[in-house]
N, C-alpha and C positions, 0 to 999 in steps of 0.2 A: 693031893693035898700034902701040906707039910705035916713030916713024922714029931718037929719040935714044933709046940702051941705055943712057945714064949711067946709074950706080947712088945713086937719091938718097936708097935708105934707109941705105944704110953708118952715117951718122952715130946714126941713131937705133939700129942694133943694134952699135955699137961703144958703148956704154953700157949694154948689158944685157949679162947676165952670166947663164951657163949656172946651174939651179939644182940644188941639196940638197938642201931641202924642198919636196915638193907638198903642194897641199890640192885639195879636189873642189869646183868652183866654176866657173859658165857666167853668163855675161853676154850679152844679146843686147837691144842699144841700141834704142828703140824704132821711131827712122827702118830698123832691120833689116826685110827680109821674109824669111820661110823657109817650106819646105811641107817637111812630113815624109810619110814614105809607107810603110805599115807592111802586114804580111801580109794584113790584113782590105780593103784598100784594093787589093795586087794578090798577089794568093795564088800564085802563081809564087815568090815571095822566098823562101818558105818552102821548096819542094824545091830552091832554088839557095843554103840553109841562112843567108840574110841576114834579120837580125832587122829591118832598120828601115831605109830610105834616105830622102834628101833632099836638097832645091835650097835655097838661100841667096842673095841678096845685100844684102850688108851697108854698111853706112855707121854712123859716126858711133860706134862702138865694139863690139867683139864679142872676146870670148874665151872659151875649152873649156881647163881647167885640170882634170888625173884623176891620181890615183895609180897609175893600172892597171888598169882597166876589163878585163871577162872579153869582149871580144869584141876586133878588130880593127877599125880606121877607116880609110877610105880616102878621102881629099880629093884630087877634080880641080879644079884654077884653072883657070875660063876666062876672068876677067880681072881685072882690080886686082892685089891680092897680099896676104900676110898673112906672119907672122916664126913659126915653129919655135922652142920653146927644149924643150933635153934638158937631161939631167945631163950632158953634154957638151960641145954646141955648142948656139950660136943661128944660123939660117939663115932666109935668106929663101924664100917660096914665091912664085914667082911662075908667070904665066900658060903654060899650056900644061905643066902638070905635075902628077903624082900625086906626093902626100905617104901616105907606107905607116907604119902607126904599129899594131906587131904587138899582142895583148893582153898584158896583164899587164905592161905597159911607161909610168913616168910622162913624163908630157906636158905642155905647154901650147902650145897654138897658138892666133893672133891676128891681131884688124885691124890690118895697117900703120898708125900713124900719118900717116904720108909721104903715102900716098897717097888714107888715109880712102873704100876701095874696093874690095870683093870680091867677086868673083862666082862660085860654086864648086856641085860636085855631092858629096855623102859617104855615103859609104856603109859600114853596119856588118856583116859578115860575123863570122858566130861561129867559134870559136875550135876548128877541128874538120878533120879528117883531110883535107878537101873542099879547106881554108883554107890547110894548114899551111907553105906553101909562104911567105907569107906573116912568119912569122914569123921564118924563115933571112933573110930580107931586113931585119931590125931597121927602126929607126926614119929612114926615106930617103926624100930627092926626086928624085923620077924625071921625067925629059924623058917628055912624053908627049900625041903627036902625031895619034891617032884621031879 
């Protein structure tokens, strides 16, 4: 991790602005690598009720832009970072934390410009009694040190 904590994306998310409208749109730049990993792949996911997980890291542009997907996403950064934007606020994600983004809630999450660097694990849990807990905890980044 870096020995200076400046914050050198401030400038680029003090110009974005929380938004109004969503649309459903995923970009993933070609220098990206990602591996998805779905029930056929490790049949476990399915009695722990998770449709789909995955590693990523990213360079060179990436964003996941959903009006409300019927499931739950859960993004760990384990390094670079990427920006949060709700109907509400824009944040930044940075390393060593879970971003909790419940179902039926719009979204956009992205690569840092700044940094042009992410490396993260995400995972999709359905939207279900197992899960629900999840959902009390709205759209949040969580310090997260495992």
């Amino acid at each position: 991790m870096c020995k200076n904590r400046e914050n050198l994306c401030k400038p680029v998310i003090e110009k974005m602005e929380p938004k109004k409208e969503w649309v459903e749109d995923v970009y993933l730049a070609t220098a990206c690598k990602e591996r998805f990993l779905t029930t056929s792949d490790i049949p476990e996911l399915r009695q722990e009720e998770i449709l789909m997980a995955g590693m990523a890291e990213l360079i060179d542009g990436y964003h996941v832009e959903r009006l409300g997907v019927e499931m739950h996403s859960l993004v760990f950064t384990l390094e670079g970072s990427g920006i949060l934007t709700t109907a509400d606020s824009i944040e930044l994600i940075e390393p060593f934390t879970l971003l909790v983004i419940p179902a039926h809630t719009p979204f956009r999450f992205e690569l840092n410009p700044v940094e042009n660097y992410w490396k993260m694990i995400w995972i999709l849990p359905q939207a279900s009694p197992k899960w629900k807990r999840l959902q009390a905890l709205g759209q949040t980044i969580l310090p997260y040190h495992q």
